[in-house]
C-alpha positions as CSV (number, residue, x, y, z in Angstrom):
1,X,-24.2,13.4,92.3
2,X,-21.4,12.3,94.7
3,X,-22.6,12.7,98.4
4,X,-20.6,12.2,101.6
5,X,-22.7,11.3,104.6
6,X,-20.8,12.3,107.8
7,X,-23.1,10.1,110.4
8,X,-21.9,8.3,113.4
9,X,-24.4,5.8,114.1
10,X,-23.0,2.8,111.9
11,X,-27.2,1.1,111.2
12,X,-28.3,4.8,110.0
13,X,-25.0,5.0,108.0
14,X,-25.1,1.9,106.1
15,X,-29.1,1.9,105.4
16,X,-28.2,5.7,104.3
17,X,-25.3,4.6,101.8
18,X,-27.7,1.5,100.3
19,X,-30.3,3.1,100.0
20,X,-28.9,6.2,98.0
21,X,-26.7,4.5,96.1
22,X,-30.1,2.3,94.6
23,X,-31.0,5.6,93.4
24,X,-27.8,6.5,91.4
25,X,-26.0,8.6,93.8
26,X,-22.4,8.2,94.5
27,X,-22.0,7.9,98.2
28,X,-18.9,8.3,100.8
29,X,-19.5,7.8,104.2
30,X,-17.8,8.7,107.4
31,X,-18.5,8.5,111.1
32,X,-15.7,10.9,112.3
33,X,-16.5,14.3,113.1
34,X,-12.2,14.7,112.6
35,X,-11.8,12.3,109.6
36,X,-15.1,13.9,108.2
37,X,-13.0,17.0,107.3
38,X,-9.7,15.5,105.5
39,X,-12.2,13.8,103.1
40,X,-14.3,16.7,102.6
41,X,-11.3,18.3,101.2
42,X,-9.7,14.6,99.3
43,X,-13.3,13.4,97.7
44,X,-14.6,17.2,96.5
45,X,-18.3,16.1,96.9
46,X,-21.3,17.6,95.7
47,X,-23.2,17.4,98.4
48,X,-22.5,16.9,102.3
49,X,-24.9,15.0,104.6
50,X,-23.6,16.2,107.9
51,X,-24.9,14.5,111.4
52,X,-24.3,16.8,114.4
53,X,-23.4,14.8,117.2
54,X,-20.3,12.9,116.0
55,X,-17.3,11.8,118.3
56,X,-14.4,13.7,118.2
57,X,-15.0,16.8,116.2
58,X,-18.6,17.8,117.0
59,X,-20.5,18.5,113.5
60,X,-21.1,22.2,113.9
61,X,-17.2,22.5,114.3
62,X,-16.7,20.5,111.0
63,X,-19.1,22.4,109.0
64,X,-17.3,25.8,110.9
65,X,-13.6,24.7,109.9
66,X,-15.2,23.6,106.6
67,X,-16.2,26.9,106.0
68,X,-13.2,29.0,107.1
69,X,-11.2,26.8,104.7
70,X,-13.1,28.0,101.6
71,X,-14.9,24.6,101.8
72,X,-18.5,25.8,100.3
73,X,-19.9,22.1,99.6
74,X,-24.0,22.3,100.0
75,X,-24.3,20.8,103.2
76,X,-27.6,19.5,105.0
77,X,-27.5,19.0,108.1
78,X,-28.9,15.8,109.6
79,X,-30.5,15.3,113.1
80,X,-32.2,14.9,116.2
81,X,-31.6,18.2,117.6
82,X,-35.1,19.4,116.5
83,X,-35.5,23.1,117.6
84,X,-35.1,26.1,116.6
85,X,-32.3,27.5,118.1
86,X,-30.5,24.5,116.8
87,X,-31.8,25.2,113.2
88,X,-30.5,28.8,113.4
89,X,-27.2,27.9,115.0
90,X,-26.7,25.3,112.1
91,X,-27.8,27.7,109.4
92,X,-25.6,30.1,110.7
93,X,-22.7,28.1,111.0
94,X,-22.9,27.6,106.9
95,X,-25.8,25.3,107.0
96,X,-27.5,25.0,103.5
97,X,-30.6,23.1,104.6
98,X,-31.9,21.3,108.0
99,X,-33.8,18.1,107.8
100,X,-34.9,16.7,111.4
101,X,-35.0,12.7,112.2
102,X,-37.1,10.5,111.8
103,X,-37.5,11.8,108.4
104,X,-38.7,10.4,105.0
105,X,-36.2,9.0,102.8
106,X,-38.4,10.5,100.0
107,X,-37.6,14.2,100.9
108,X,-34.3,13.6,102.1
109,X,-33.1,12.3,98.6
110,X,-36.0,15.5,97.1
111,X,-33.6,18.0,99.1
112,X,-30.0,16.9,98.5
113,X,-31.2,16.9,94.7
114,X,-32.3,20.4,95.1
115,X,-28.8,21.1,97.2
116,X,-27.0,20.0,93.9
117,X,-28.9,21.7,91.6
118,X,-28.8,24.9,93.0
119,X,-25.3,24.4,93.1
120,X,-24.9,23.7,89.6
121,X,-26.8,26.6,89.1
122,X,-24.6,29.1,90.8
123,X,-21.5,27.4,90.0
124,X,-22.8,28.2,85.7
125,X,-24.4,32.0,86.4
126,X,-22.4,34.3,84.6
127,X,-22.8,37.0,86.5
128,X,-21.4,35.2,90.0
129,X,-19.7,38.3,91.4
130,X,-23.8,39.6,92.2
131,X,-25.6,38.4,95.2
132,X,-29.2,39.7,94.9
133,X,-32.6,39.7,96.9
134,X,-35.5,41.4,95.8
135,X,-34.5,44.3,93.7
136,X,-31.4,44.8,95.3
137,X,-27.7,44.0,93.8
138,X,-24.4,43.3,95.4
139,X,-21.7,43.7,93.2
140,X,-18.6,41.7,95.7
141,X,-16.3,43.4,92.7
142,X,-17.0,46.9,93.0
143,X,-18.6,47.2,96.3
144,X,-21.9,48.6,95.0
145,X,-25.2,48.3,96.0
146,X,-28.1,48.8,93.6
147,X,-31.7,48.8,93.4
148,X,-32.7,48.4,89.7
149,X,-30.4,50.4,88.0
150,X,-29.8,52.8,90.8
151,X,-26.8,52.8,93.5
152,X,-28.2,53.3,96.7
153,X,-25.9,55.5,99.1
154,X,-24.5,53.0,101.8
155,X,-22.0,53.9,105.0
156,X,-19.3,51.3,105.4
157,X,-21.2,50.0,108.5
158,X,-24.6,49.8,106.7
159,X,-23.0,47.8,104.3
160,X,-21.3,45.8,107.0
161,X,-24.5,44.6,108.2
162,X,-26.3,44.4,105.0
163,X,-24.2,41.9,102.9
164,X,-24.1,39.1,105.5
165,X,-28.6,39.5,105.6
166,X,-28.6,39.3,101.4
167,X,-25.9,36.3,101.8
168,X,-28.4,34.6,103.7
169,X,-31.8,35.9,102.2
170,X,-34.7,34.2,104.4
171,X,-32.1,32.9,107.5
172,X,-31.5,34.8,110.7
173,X,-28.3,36.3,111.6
174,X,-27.3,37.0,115.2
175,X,-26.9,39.9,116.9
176,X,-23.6,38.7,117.8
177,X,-22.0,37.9,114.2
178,X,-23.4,41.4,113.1
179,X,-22.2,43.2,115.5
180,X,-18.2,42.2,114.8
181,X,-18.6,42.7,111.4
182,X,-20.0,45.9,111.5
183,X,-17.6,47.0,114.9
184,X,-14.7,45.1,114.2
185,X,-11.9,45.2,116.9
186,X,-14.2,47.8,118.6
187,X,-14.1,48.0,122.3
188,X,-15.2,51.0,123.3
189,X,-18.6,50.7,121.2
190,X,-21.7,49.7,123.5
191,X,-23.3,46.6,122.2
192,X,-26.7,48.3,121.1
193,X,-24.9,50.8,118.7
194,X,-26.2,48.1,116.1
195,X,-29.5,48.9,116.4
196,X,-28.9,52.5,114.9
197,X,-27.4,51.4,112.2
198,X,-30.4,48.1,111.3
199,X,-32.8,51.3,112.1
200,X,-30.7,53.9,109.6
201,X,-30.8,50.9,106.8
202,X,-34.0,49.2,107.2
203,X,-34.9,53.1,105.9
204,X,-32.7,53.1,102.9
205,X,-34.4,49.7,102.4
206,X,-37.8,51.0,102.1
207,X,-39.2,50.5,98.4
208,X,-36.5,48.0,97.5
209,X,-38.1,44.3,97.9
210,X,-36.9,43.7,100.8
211,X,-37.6,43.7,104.5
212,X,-35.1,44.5,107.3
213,X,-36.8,42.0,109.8
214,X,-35.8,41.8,113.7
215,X,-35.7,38.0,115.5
216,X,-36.1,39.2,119.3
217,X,-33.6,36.6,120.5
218,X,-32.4,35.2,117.5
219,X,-30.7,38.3,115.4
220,X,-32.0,40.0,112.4
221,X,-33.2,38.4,108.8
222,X,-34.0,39.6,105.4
223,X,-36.9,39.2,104.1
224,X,-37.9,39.2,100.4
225,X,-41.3,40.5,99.6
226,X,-43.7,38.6,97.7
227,X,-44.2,40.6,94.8
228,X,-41.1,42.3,94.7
């Protein structure tokens, strides 16, 4: 596994780098939130280790360009900022995982492992053009939605709002991001007009698997149920 660590406090950096290496990763490190970017895109790694506060280029805004570049490295994000507000910001931003210091260098190395695997995993699944939660299918080809074998009957702006919740199954999405992808370049459209559409899906959800869950504050999240 190659690993780029993208921390700006120099003792954390180098105990980070020898003490993953002992363990037979490759690592990279860099302390630039600006230079963090240019070899993200030169090295390729598998994994990103990404502080937040860095100087420079703050580490939200790398992982943001990152991602508007096509960049979609695993990244887990690394860091004091503990609540969370600042977990949902950095999951939102493109965050893969969040892991809070002080931490345990047992489960740090436990969850980069699982970053890469899962990576692997998707990087080898044949059928990559599906996303899927619960019993529900995207096909990003066609533009379907199905639930088991069936194609369930979708407005544009239902879809809209429900591929960016099955993108991120189990992570909130805010109110905000929603509402420009489902009312793009809208200006006459009053900012609660996505409630009617979450209510008019989380009814076409019903019997699927899945939960249309509201985050008061936060956004909305979709939920897979246990059994489903």
């Amino acid at each position: 596994m190659k690993l780029l660590i993208v921390e700006d406090d120099l003792a954390m950096q180098t105990a980070l780098q020898r003490a993953l290496s002992s363990r037979e990763i490759t690592v990279a490190v860099c302390g630039d939130g600006s230079h963090a970017l240019a070899l993200w895109k030169q090295l390729q790694p598998d994994v990103i280790l990404l502080d937040l506060t860095l100087p420079s280029l703050d580490g939200l805004e790398v992982l943001s360009q990152a991602r508007q570049l096509g960049l979609q490295t695993p990244v887990l994000i690394l860091t004091a900022r503990s609540t969370v507000g600042d977990r949902v910001i950095g999951l939102n931003t493109g965050a893969d995982d969040y892991l809070a210091k002080p931490f345990d260098l047992d489960e740090l190395e436990a969850r980069l492992r699982a970053l890469h695997r899962r990576n692997v995993a998707t990087l080898v699944e044949p059928n990559h053009e599906m996303i899927r939660a619960g019993q529900l299918r995207y096909n990003q080809k066609s533009g379907a939605v199905y639930c088991n074998e069936t194609v369930i009957d979708l407005t544009p702006r239902e879809l809209a709002l429900l591929v960016p919740l099955m993108s991120k199954v189990g992570h909130a999405v805010s109110k905000e991001q929603l509402f420009k992808l489902v009312f793009p370049n809208a200006t006459e459209v009053q900012y609660e007009a996505i409630e009617v559409v979450v209510y008019r899906l989380r009814k076409k959800l019903s019997g699927t698997g899945v939960n249309l869950m509201t985050l008061r504050g936060l956004g909305y999240l979709l939920k897979e149920e246990a059994n489903a």
